[in-house]
N, C-alpha and C positions, 0 to 999 in steps of 0.2 A: 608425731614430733620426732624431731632426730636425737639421737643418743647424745649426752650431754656433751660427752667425750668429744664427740666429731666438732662440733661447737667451738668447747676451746681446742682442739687444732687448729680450724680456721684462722684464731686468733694469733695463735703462737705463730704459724705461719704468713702473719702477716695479711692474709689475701679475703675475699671474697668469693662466694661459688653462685651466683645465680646463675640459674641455665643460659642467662644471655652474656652470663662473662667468660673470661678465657680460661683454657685449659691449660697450664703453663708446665706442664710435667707429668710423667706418668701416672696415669690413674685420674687424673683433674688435679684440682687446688688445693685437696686434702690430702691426696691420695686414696680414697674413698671409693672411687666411681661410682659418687652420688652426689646429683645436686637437685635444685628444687625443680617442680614441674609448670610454673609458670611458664605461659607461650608454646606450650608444649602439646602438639596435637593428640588428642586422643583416640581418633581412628586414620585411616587411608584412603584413599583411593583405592578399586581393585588393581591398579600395576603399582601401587607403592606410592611410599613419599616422591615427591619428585629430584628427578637428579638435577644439579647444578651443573656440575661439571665432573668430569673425570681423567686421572691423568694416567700416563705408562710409567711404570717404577722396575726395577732392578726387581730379583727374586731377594725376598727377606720375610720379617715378623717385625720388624721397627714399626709402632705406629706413630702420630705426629704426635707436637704441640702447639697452642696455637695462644698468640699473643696479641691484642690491638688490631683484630683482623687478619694477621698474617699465618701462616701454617707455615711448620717448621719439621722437617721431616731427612730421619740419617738414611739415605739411600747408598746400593752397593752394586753398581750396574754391570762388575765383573771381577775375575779374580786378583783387580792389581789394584783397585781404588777404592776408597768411600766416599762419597758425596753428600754433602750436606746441603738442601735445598730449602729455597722461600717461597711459597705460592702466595694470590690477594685468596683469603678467605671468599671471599664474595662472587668472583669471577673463576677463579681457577689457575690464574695467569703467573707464570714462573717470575717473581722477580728479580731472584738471582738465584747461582750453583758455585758451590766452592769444593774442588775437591783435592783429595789430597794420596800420597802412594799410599796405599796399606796392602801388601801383596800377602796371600795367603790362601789356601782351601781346607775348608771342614772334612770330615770322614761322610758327611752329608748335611743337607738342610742348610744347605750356603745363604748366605745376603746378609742385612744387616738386621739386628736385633731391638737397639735400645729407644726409648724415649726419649727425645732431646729437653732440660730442662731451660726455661725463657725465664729472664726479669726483665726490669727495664732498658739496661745495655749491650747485654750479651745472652748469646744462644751456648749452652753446654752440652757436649757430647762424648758419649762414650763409643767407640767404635768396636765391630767383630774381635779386633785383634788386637784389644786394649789400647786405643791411642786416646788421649782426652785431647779435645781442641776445647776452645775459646773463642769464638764470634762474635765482631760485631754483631747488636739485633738486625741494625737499617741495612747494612751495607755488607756484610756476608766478610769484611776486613778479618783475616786471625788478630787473636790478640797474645795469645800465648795458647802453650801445647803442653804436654808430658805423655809420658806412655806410662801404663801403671805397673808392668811387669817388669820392664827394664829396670826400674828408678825404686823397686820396693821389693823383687825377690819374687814374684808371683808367678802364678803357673795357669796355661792358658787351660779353660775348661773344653771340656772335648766337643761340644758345640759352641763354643765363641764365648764372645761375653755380651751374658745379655743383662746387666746388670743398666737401672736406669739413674742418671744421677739426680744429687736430692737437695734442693736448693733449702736450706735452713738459716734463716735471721742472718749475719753476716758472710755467711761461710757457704761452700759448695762441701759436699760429703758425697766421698767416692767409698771404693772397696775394693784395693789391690790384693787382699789378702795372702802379702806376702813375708818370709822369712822377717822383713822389718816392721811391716807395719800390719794390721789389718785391714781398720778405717784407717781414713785422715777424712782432716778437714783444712781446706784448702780457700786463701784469700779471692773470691770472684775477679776481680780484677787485676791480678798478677798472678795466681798460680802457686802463690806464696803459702809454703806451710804452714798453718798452726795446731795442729797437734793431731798426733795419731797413737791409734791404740797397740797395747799390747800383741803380736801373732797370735788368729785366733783359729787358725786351720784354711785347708783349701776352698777358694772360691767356686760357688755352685751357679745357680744363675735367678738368684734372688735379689732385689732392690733394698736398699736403705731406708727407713722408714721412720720417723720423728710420732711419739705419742709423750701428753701428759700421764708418765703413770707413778702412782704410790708419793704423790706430791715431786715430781721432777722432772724434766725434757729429758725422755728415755730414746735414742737411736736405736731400734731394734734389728736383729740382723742375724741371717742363719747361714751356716758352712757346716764341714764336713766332723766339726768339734763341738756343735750343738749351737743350740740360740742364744745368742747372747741381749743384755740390757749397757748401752754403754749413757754414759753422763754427757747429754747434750755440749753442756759449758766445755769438756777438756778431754771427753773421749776415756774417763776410767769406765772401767768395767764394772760393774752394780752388780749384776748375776748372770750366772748360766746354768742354762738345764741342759746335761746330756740324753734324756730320755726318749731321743727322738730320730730314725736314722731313715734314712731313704736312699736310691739310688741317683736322686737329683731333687733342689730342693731348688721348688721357682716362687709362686706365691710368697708376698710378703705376709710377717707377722702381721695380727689385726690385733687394737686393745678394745675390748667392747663395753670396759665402763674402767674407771682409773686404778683398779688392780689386778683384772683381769684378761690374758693375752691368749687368742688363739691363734693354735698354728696347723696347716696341714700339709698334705703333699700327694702325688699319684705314686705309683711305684710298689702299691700294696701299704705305705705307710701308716694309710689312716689320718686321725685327728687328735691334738689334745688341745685341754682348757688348762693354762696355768693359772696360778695363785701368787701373784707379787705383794709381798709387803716390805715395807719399811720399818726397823725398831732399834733403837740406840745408835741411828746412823746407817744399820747395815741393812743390807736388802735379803730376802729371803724368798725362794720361789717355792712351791707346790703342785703337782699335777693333781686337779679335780678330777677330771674324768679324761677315757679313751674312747676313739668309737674306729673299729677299725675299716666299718663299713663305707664312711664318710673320707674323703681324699679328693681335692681337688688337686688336678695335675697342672695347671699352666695359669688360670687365670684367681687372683684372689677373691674372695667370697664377697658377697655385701653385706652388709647389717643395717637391719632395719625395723625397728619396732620391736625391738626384742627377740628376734629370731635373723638366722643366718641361710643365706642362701648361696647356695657353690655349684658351679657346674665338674660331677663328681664322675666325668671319664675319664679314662684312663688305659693305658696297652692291656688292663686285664678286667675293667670292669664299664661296662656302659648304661649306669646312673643314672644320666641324665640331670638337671635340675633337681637340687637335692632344697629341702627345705628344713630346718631344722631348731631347735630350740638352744636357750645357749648354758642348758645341761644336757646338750649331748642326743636327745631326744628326735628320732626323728617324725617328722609330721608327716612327709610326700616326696615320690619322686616322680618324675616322666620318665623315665627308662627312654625309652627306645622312638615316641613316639609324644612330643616331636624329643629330641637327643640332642641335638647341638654339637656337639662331637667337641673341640677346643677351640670354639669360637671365641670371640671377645664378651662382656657384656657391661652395660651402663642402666646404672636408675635413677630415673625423673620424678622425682617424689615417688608413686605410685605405680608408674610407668617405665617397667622391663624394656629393656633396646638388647636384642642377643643374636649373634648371628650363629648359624649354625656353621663351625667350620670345615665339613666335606660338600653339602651341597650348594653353602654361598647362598643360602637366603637366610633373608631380615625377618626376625619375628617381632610381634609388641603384644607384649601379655601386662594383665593387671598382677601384682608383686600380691601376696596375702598366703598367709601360713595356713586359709581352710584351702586350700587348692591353686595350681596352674590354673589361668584361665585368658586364654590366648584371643589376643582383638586381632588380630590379620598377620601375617606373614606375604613376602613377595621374594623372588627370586632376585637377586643382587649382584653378585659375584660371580664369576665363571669357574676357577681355577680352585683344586681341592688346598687344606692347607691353609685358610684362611683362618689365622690363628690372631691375629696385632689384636693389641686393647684397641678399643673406638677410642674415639673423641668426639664432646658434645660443645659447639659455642656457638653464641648468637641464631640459635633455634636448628642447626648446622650441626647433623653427624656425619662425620670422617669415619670411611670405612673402607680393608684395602683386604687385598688377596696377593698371591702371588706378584704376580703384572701389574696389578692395576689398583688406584687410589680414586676413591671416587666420595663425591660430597653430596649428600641429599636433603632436602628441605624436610625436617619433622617439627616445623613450628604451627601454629594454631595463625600463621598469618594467613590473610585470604590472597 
């Protein structure tokens, strides 16, 4: 069964996650990158699920979203634009392209980064060089814009911003994290302020992240001044733990039952387990445990039956697939073999989707804390660097590398 937590997220956010529904924001419907295994094939063919289709993309890490069939995806085809495109889920087929100037170049690792988030009217994006747009869904129309750094004080992080925005009950929630504000949360359909948080330090290239915790809609959120809890309703700050530092912090916070938050990071950082309570009003944090061993650098972990899994490479350490308990404990790793490098990963009830990201193959392994245990692998991808979260909808994984986006059938249809 899934963690009660993830449950009522679902709720709070409104949406549903079966594997046949849409992915509408970074990570899927929860932010999880978990939903159920129904329709969901459990072996392959020897050359792989089959492909649908595949398209040419700009060099980036932005992976899609996908809404009502349609794929939504922030492309960056060179140093003076960002483009934001619509593919038919089904066919592959571009339905429209809107782009706009964004001129600039990284110290490396150019393209575009972020997750675009989809409701029913409009497509939300963050771009490399902090520009927020507003899309129509149908018709690819602007509806309004901001830049985050101009308009709040903020300062570009030295790979871009890959921060994904986080579509919460009436509000969009960004993170300019600058001299004015940190959060805000901002009216969907005009742009329009409703409140933003106190400065909470500089932006690193972590997402916003909505959890029930200690009886409240907690936004969780990490920068260069520690992790903070902010109050869904109006953006106060509830707590912060400074105990926690790294050289880049990507991975969002995870809550893995309603008073407890973990967080990790690569960089040598490691991991901790906080302790949130609630008493007389005020919030109160704790660290349980550290484990220094444990560090997931790029992609956030899953949680599943009581145990958490992270792919734990890193510039200093190569892990692999880390399995672990949620005292810190660990059960397994793959190191080296298979390694995965900083691929994406997605799970289907049971069924691990992870690519490895230097050699661009697809693995499918069964999820269980007695051991890895791998049902096929296929080669996928051409180009190293294959780092974007997937996307799973309507039995349909989205998976992209450098170049190239490509869509494969892992449905149990015949």
């Amino acid at each position: 069964m899934r963690c009660p937590l993830l449950t009522a997220m679902v709720l709070v956010l409104c949406v549903c996650c079966p594997v046949f529904g849409d992915w509408p924001q970074f990570a899927g419907p929860d932010r999880s990158a978990i939903v159920d295994s129904r329709g969901i094939a459990r072996s392959w063919p020897d050359t792989g699920p089959p492909v649908r289709w595949s398209v040419g993309l700009g060099k980036g890490f932005a992976g899609p979203a996908v809404k009502d069939g349609r794929v939504y995806l922030l492309d960056r085809p060179d140093d003076d634009r960002d483009a934001l495109r619509c593919f038919d889920l089904k066919s592959g087929k571009q339905l429209w392209r809107k782009t706009y100037d964004a001129p600039g170049r990284l110290p490396g690792y150019q393209g575009s980064r972020a997750v675009p988030a989809v409701d029913e009217k409009h497509v939300y994006t963050v771009g490399t060089f902090g520009h927020v747009r507003c899309n129509d869904r149908m018709t690819g129309a602007l509806v309004w814009q901001m830049h985050l750094f101009e308009q709040f004080g903020g300062e570009l992080p030295k790979w871009g911003t890959s921060q994904s925005p986080l579509r919460y009950k009436d509000w969009l929630i960004l993170a300019p994290c600058g001299t004015d504000a940190g959060l805000i949360a901002v009216a969907p359909d005009t742009g329009r302020l409703v409140w933003k948080t106190e400065p909470i330090g500089q932006l690193h290239h972590t997402s916003p992240i909505v959890f029930p915790i200690a009886g409240r809609d907690q936004i969780l959120f990490i920068t260069t001044e520690g992790v903070f809890g902010f109050d869904a309703a109006d953006g106060k700050t509830l707590w912060r733990y400074t105990g926690f530092r790294a050289k880049r912090f990507i991975p969002c916070p995870i809550a893995v039952d309603e008073n407890r938050v973990f967080i990790t990071a690569g960089y040598n950082a490691g991991s901790r387990m906080l302790r949130i309570e609630q008493q007389n009003g005020r919030f109160a944090v704790k660290e349980l445990w550290r484990n220094e061993e444990i560090g997931a650098q790029i992609h956030q972990p899953l949680l599943y039956k009581g145990h958490l899994y992270a792919a734990c490479n890193t510039n200093n350490r190569n892990d692999g697939l880390v399995c672990f308990t949620l005292d810190g404990q660990i059960k397994w790793k793959t190191g080296l073999r298979p390694n995965f490098e900083r691929g994406g990963l997605i799970l289907a009830g049971d069924l691990l989707h992870i690519v490895d990201g230097r050699r661009g193959t697809l693995h499918l392994a069964n999820i269980d804390p007695a051991g890895y245990h791998e049902i096929a692998s296929c080669s996928m991808l051409n180009t190293r660097m294959a780092w974007a979260p997937p996307a799973l909808s309507d039995g349909l994984l989205l998976i992209r590398d450098q170049d190239t986006m490509k869509c494969l059938d892992v449905s149990a249809r015949k």
